[in-house]
C-alpha positions in Angstrom: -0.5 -28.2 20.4 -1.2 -25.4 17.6 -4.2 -23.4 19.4 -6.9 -23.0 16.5 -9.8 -19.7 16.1 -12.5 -20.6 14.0 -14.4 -17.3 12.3 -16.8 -16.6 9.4 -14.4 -14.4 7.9 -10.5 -13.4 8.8 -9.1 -10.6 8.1 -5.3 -10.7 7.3 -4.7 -6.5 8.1 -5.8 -3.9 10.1 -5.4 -0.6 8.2 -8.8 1.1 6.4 -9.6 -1.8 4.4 -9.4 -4.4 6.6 -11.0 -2.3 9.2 -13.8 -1.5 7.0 -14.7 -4.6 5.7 -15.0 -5.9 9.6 -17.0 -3.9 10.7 -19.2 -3.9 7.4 -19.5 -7.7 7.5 -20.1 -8.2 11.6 -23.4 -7.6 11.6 -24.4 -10.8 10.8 -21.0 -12.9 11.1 -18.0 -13.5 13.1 -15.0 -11.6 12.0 -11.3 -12.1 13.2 -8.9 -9.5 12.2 -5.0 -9.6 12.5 -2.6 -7.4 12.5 1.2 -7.7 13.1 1.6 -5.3 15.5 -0.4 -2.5 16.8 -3.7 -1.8 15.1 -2.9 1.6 13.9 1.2 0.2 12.6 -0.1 0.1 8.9 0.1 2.8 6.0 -3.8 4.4 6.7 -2.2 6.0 10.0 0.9 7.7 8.1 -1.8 9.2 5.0 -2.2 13.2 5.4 -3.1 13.8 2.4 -6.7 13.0 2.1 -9.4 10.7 -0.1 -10.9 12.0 -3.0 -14.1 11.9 -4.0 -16.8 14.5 -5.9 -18.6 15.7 -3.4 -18.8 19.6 -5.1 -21.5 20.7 -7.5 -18.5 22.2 -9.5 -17.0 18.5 -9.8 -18.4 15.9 -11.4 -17.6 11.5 -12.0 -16.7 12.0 -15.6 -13.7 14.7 -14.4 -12.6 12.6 -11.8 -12.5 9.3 -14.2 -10.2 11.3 -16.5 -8.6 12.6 -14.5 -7.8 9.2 -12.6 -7.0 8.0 -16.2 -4.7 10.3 -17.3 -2.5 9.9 -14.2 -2.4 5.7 -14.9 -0.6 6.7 -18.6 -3.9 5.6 -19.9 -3.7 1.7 -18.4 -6.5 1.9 -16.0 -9.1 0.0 -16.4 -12.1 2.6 -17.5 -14.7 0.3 -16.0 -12.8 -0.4 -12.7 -12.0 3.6 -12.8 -15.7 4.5 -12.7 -17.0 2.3 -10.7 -14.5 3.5 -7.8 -15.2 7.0 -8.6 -19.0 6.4 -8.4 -19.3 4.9 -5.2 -17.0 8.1 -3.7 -19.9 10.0 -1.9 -21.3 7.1 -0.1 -17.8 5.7 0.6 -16.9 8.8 2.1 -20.5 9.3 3.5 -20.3 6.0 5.3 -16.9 7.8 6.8 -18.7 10.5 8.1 -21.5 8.4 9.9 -18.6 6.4 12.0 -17.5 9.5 13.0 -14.4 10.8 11.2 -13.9 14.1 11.9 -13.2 15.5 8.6 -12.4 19.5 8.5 -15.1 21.8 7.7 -14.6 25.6 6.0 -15.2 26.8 9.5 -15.8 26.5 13.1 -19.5 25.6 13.0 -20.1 21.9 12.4 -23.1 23.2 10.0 -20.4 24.2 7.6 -19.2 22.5 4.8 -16.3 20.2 4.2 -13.3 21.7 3.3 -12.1 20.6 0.0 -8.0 20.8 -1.3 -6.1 20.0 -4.7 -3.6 17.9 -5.1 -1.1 16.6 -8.1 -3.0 15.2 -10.7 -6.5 16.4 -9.8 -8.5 19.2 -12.1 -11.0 19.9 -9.6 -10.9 20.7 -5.5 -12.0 17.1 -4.5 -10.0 15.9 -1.5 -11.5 15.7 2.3 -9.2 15.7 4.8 -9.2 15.7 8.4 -6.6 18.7 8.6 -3.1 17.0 7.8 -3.7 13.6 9.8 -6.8 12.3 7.7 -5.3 8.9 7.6 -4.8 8.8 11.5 -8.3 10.1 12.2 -10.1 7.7 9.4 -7.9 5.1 11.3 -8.7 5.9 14.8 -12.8 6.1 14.1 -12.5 3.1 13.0 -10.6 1.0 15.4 -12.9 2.6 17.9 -15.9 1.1 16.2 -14.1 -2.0 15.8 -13.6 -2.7 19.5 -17.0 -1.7 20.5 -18.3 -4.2 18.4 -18.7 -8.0 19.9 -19.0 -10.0 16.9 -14.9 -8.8 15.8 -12.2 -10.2 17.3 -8.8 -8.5 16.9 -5.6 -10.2 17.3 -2.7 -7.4 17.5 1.0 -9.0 17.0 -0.4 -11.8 15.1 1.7 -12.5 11.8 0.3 -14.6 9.1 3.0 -17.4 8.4 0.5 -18.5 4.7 -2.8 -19.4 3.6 -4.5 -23.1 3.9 -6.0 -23.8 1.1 -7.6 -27.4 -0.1 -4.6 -28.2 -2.4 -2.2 -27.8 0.2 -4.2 -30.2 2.1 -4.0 -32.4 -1.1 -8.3 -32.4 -1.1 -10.1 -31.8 -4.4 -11.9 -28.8 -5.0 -9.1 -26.3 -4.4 -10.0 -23.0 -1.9 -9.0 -20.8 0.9 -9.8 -22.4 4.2 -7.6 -20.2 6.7 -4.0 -19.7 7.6 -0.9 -20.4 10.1 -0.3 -17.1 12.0 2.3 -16.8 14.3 1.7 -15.0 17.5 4.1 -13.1 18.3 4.3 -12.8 21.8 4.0 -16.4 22.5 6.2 -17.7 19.7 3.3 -20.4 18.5 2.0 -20.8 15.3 -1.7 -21.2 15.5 -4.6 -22.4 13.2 -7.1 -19.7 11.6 -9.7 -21.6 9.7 -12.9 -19.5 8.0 -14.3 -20.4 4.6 -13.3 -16.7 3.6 -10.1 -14.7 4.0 -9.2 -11.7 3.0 -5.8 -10.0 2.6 -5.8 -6.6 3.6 -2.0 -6.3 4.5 -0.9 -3.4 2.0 1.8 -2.9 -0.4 5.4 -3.3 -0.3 7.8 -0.2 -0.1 10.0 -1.6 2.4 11.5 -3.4 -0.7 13.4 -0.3 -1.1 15.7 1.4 0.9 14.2 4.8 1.2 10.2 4.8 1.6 7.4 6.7 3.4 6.3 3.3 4.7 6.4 2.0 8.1 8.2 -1.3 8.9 5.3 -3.6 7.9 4.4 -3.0 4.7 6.3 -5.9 3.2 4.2 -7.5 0.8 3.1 -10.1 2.8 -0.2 -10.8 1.2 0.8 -10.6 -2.5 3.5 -13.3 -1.3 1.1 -15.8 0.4 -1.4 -15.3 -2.2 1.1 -15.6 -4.9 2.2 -18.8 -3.6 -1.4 -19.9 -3.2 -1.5 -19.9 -6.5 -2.7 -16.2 -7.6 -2.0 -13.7 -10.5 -0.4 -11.0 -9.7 -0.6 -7.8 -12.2 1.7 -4.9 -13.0 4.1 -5.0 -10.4 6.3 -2.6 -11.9 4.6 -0.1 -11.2 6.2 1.8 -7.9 5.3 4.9 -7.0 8.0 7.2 -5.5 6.4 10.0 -3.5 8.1 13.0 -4.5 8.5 14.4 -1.3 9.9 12.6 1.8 11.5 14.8 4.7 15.4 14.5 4.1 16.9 14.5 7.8 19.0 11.7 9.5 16.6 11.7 12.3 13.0 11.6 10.5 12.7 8.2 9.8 9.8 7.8 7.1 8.3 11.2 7.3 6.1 11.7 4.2 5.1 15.7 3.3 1.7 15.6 1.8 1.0 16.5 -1.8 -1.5 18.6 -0.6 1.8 21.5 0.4 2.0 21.4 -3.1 -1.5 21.8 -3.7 -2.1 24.9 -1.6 0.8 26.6 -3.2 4.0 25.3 -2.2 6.9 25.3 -4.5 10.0 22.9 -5.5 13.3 24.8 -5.1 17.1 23.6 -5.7 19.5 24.4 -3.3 20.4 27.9 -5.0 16.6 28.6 -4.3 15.2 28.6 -8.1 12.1 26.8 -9.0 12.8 23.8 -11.7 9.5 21.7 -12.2 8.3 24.5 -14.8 11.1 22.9 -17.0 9.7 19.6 -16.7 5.5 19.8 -17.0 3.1 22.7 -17.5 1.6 21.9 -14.5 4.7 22.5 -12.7 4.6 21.2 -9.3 1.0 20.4 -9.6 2.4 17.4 -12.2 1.6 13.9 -11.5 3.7 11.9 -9.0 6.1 10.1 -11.6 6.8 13.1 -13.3 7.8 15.5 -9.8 9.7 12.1 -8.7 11.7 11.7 -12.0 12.5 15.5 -12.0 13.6 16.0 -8.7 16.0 12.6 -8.9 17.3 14.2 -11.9 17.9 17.4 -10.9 19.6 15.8 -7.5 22.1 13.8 -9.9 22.9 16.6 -12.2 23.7 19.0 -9.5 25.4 16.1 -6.7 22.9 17.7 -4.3 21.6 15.2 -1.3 17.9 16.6 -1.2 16.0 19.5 -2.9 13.4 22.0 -1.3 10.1 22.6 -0.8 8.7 26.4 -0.1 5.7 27.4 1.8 6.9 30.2 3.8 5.8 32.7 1.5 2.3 32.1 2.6 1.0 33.7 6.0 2.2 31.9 9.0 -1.3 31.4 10.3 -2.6 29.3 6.7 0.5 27.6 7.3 -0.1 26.6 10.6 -3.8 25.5 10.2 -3.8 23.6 7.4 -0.5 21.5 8.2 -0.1 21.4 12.2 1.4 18.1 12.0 4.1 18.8 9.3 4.6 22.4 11.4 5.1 20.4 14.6 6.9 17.6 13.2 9.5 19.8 11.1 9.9 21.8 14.5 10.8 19.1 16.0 14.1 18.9 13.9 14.9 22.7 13.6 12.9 23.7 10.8 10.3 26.4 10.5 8.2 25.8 7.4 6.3 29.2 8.1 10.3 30.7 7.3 12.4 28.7 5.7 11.8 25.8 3.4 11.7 21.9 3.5 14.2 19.4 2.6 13.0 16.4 0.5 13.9 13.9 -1.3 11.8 11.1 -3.4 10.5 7.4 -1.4 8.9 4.8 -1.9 5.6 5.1 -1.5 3.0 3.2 -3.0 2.4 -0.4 -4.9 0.0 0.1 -7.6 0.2 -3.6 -9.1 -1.1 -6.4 -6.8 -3.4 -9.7 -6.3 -5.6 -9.8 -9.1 -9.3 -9.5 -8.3 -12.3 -8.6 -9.9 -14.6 -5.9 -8.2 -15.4 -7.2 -5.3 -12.0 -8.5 -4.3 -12.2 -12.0 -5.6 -8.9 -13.1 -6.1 -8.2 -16.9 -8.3 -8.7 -18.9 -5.4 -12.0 -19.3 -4.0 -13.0 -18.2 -0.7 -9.9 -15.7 -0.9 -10.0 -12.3 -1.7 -7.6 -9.1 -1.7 -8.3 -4.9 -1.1 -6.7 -2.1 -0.8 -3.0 -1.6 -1.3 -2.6 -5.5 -1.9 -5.1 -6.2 -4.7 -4.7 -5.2 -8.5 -7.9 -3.9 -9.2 -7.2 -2.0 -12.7 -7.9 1.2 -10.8 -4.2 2.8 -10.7 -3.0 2.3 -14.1 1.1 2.8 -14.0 0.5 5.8 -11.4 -1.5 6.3 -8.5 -3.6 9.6 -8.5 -3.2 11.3 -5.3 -5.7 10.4 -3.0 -7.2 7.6 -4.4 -5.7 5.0 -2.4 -8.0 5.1 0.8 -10.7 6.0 -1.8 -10.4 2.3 -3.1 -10.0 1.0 0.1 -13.3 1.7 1.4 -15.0 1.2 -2.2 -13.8 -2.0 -2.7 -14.1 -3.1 1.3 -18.1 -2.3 1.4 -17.9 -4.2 -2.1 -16.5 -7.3 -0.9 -18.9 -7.2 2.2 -21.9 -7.5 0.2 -20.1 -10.5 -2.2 -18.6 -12.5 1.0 -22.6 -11.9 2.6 -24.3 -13.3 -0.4 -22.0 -16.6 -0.6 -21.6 -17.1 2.9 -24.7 -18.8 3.3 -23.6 -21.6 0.6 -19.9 -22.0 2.3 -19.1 -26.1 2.2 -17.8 -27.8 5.0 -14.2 -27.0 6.2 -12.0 -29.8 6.2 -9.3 -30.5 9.5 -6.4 -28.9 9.6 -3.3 -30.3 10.7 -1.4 -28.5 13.7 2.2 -26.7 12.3 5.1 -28.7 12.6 8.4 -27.4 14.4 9.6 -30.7 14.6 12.3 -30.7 12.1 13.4 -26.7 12.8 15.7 -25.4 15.5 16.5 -22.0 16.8 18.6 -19.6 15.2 21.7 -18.4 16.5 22.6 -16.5 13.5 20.2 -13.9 13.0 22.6 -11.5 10.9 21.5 -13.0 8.3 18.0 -12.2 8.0 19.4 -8.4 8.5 22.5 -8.5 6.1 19.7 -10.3 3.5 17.4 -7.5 3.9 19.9 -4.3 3.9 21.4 -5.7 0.8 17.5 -6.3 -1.0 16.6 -3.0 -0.2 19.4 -1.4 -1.3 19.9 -3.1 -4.5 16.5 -2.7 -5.2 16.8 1.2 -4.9 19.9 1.2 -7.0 18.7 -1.1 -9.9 14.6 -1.2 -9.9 14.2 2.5 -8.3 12.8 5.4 -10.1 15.1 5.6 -13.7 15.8 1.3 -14.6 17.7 -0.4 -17.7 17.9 -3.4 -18.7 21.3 -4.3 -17.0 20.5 -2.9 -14.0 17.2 -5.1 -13.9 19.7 -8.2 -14.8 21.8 -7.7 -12.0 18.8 -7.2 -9.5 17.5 -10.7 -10.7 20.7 -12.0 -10.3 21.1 -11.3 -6.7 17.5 -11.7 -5.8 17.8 -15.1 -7.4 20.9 -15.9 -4.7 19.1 -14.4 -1.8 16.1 -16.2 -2.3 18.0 -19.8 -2.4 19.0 -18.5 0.9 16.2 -17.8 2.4 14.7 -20.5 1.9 17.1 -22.7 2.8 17.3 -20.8 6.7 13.1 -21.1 6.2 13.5 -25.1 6.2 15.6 -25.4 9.0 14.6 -22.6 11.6 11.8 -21.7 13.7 10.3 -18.7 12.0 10.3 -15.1 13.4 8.1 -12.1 12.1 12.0 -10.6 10.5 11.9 -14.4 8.7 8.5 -14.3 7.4 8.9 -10.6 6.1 11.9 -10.9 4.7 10.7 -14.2 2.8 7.7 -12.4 1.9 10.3 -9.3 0.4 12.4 -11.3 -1.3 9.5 -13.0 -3.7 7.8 -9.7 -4.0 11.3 -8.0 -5.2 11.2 -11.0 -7.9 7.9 -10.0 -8.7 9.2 -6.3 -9.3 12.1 -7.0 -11.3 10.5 -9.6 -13.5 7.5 -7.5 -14.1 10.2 -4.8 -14.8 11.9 -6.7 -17.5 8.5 -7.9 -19.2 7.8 -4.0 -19.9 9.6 -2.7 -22.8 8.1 0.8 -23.0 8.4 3.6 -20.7 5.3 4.5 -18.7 4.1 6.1 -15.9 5.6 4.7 -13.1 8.1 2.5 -14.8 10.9 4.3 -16.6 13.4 2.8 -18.3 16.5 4.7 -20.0 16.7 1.7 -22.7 13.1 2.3 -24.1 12.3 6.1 -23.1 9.1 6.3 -24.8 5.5 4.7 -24.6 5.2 1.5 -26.5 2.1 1.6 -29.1 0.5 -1.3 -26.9 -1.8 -0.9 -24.0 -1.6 -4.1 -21.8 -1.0 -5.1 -17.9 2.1 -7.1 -17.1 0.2 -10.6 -15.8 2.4 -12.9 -13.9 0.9 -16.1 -13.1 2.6 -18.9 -10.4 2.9 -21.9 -12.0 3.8 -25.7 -10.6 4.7 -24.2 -7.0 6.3 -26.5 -4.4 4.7 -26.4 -1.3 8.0 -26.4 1.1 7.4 -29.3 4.0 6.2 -27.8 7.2 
């Protein structure tokens, strides 16, 4: 018998968005939250950087709108632009009221919040807690989440998809829950609430380098894609410039902000390069360091370039990066001496869900935030430090939008239990892994940082194969979480490369060696599912 949890709200992801919208809305309703494995396994725990906001008298919105806009190639949406920016200090206000220790100028806790640049920005407008401000935004706020009686949180609980009305074949189509799979007992049970919410992040891991951990597999553009939602921009991947290159640092991100206090991009031979490339030199938005240091790295053969902060004093070094000091350590290299090898990742999904601005997606009763949702803010490229920026705006902003219609929710229907009855267990597993090695890579070979045309026709190619495989070993096996995410992959990949081939300009984030300039046109890429087969479960 499929055990069934029955909530106000569920909450499909546990990083700052999901978190923040649970403990907005628990006030007054009950609130389940998932997550697939340990609360703190999403993206918000690996962010050093920061969130940026104005919060100085020298700063002001205006500034930090163009700013925002003139990293996005000038395709974010002004309106979505401002009204994230304008909601900054009381986003990052709320922050401080939960607790998050944010680092101050000085010692005393009377003095002000200390304030760092990073690529991108004109202005000193990022608040950070040290090097780690994504672990201790993270760590608040699952503390406030457990303390509070009206949240439930289900660690290792992996949604399989969403429920809506039309897969129920009712009229009067919306969201009504989802099949999640716990993990640890291998069951599939029922979570029904009249409003869910994907909160589940992007989807890196669709390439074979990325600064992501193993989760962030596009799970809830999938389900809501095959819900029946628009998805927007997809082509837009941003490659952080500067991942740790060593065999044994798996995912290890180093944060723009080395950059912004004064670090430098070397080659091998030690000269500086990103002076040839932009004005701003290393200060230069994301997709510009990204595309010159994976050119430089082809035209010279080299496996990684370098990044140098030793020539400031050991001490600066030391306080404002202890984690990327201690963590380098670990593998033998001094950052206060000698300086760090990187190489470009996969970092950050700036298309997603559609939604308006308070995360209502197509569907009714469903909404997306965060890394998952395409909210116009981004443009084609990310500013730095904007990402957990949106996710508390637009998290408090779909609070008060779920409060107001919660009170008018119609009756949920019955949901039928999941049915294993026509599945077996697997006893080839090498699949899923072969499946997934071989997406990830040709994904980074053929959709990665420079794309043509041919390559993008080869990715479709064998995306279009893998997928006819997938879901042929879907019908006929008992899922697993490596199933579900590689499923999920798979379709988001397709996303990718279709979006990819839709765009026939070069901008921002999407560069293409078979149209290297901007087209005349500003538009979003909008893909929207159309007659989709609901496979029989």
């Amino acid at each position: 018998m499929t055990r069934s949890n029955s909530h106000d709200v569920l909450i499909i992801g546990s990083g700052s968005a999901g978190l923040t919208l649970a403990l907005q809305l628990a006030e007054h309703h009950r609130v389940a939250v998932l997550s697939k494995g340990e609360l703190n396994a999403g993206s918000t725990w690996h962010a050093q950087g920061g969130i940026a906001a104005v919060l100085d008298e020298a700063d002001s919105i205006a500034e930090h709108v163009a700013d925002t806009m003139t990293a996005g190639a000038s395709l974010s949406h002004e309106d979505a632009v401002r009204f994230t920016v304008s909601h900054g200090r009381e986003a990052i206000d709320w922050l401080i009221g939960q607790g998050v220790p944010f680092t101050r100028n000085g010692d005393d806790a009377e003095e002000s919040y200390h304030l760092t640049k990073e690529g991108g920005h004109s202005q000193r407008r990022i608040i950070h807690a040290a090097d780690a401000t994504g672990k201790a935004v993270q760590r608040t706020l699952i503390e406030r989440a457990r303390e509070h009686s009206q949240i439930d949180l289900f660690e290792h609980h992996v949604a399989v998809d969403l429920i809506t009305r039309d897969k129920l074949r009712l009229p009067n189509n919306r969201c009504v829950g989802a099949y999640v799979l716990n993990n640890k007992s291998g069951h599939v049970e029922v979570f029904q609430a009249p409003f869910v919410v994907l909160a589940t992040g992007g989807a890196s891991k669709a390439y074979l380098y990325t600064s992501n951990p193993d989760g962030a597999s596009g799970d809830g553009i999938a389900m809501a894609w095959r819900a029946g939602c628009r998805v927007a921009n997809m082509e837009f991947n941003q490659f952080h410039p500067t991942c740790l290159y060593h065999p044994q640092a798996k995912s290890y991100l180093i944060t723009e902000a080395v950059r912004g206090e004064g670090g430098k991009l070397r080659l091998p031979n030690g000269e500086r390069f990103m002076d040839r490339y932009d004005e701003r030199g290393e200060l230069a938005p994301r997709d510009i360091v990204a595309r010159a240091i994976d050119h430089e790295m082809k035209r010279l053969g080299c496996d990684c370039v370098y990044l140098d902060i030793s020539h400031k004093p050991a001490e600066f070094i030391q306080s404002h990066f202890p984690t990327i000091h201690k963590r380098c350590l670990k593998y033998g290299i001094d950052i206060t001496k000698e300086p760090i090898p990187v190489v470009p990742a996969a970092h950050y999904t700036c298309g997603g869900v559609m939604t308006d601005q308070y995360g209502a997606t197509d569907v009714a009763g469903l909404y997306a935030i965060g890394e998952t949702a395409f909210t116009g803010l981004h443009g084609a490229n990310r500013l730095a430090s904007n990402s957990l920026l949106e996710c508390i705006v637009y998290a408090r902003s779909a609070a008060e939008q779920i409060s107001r219609e919660l009170a008018g929710t119609p009756e949920q229907p019955q949901i039928p239990d999941w049915d294993e009855s026509l599945v077996t267990d697997s006893d080839e597993d090498v699949i899923i892994s072969h499946n997934w090695d071989e997406l990830r890579r040709f994904m980074w070979d053929y959709v990665g940082i420079v794309r043509t045309t041919k390559r993008l026709q080869r990715a479709k190619h064998r995306v279009d194969m893998l997928q006819q495989e997938i879901t042929e070993y879907y019908s006929n096996y008992k899922i697993s979480r490596d199933l579900l995410e590689l499923r999920n992959l798979a379709l988001v990949a397709d996303l990718i490369i279709r979006s990819s081939m839709l765009r026939h300009e070069s901008r921002g984030l999407h560069y293409t060696l078979d149209y290297p300039e901007p087209g005349p046109e500003l538009r979003d890429t909008v893909l929207t599912p159309v007659n989709y087969q609901w496979p029989r479960r």
